[in-house]
C-alpha positions in Angstrom: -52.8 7.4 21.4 -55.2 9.3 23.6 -58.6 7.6 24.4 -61.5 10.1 25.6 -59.7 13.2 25.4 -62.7 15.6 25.4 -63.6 18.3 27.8 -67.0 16.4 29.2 -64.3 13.5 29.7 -62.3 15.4 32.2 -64.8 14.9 34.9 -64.6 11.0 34.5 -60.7 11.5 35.2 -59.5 9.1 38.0 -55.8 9.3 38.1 -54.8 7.9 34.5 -52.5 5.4 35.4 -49.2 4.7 33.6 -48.9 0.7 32.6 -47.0 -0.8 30.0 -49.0 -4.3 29.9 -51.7 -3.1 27.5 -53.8 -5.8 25.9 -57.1 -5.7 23.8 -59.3 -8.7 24.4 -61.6 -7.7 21.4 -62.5 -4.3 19.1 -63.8 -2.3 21.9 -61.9 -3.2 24.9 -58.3 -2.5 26.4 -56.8 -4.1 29.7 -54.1 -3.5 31.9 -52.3 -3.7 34.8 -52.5 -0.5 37.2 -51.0 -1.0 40.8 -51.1 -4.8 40.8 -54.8 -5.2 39.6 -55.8 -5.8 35.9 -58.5 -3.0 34.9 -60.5 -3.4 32.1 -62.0 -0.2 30.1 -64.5 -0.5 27.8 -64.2 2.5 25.1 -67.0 4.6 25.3 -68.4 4.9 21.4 -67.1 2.0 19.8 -69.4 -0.7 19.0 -67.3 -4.1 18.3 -68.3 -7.2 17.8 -67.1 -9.6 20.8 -64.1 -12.3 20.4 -66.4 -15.4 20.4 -68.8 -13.7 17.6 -68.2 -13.4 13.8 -65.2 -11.4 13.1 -64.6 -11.0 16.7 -60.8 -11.6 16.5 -60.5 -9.3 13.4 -62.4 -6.8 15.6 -59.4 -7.5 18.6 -56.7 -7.6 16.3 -58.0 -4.1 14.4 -57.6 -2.6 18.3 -54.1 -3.9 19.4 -52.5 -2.8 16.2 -53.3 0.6 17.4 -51.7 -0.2 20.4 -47.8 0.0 20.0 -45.5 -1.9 22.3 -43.9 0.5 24.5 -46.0 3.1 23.5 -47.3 5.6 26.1 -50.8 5.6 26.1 -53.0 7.8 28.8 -56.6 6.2 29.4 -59.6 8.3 31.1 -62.0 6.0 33.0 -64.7 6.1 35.3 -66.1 3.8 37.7 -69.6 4.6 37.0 -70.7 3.1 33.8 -71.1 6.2 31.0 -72.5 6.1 27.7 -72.6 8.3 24.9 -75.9 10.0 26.2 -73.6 11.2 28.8 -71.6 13.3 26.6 
């Protein structure tokens, strides 16, 4: 799985990092643990509804099983906040 792969993404590359402790909290957010901190990512176009509202676990549980254990994913962040107007 490869999350923001588009040219206009490469500038908001900060050294993907490699971790194998991916979770998803809800629909449209992954965490993990990169060099001893937990970083959370929101994904940049996906609208989900949170875990505490209607649906919100379906949303989660939709996301993770996407998310294979001990699969290799590569995640492009920022640490500015983006939006799609920014793309």
């Amino acid at each position: 799985m490869l999350i923001g792969a588009s040219a206009q993404a490469q500038q908001y590359v900060i050294n993907p990092p490699k971790s194998l402790d991916i979770r998803a909290p809800d629909g449209d957010t992954i965490s993990f643990r990169s060099q001893g901190e937990t970083v959370r990512v929101r994904l940049v176009g996906i609208d989900a509804q949170e875990s505490k509202q209607a649906y919100g676990r379906e949303s989660g549980s939709n996301l993770r099983s996407c998310i294979n254990s001990g699969e290799t994913i590569q995640v492009y962040y920022s640490k500015k906040k983006i939006s799609m107007a920014d793309f």
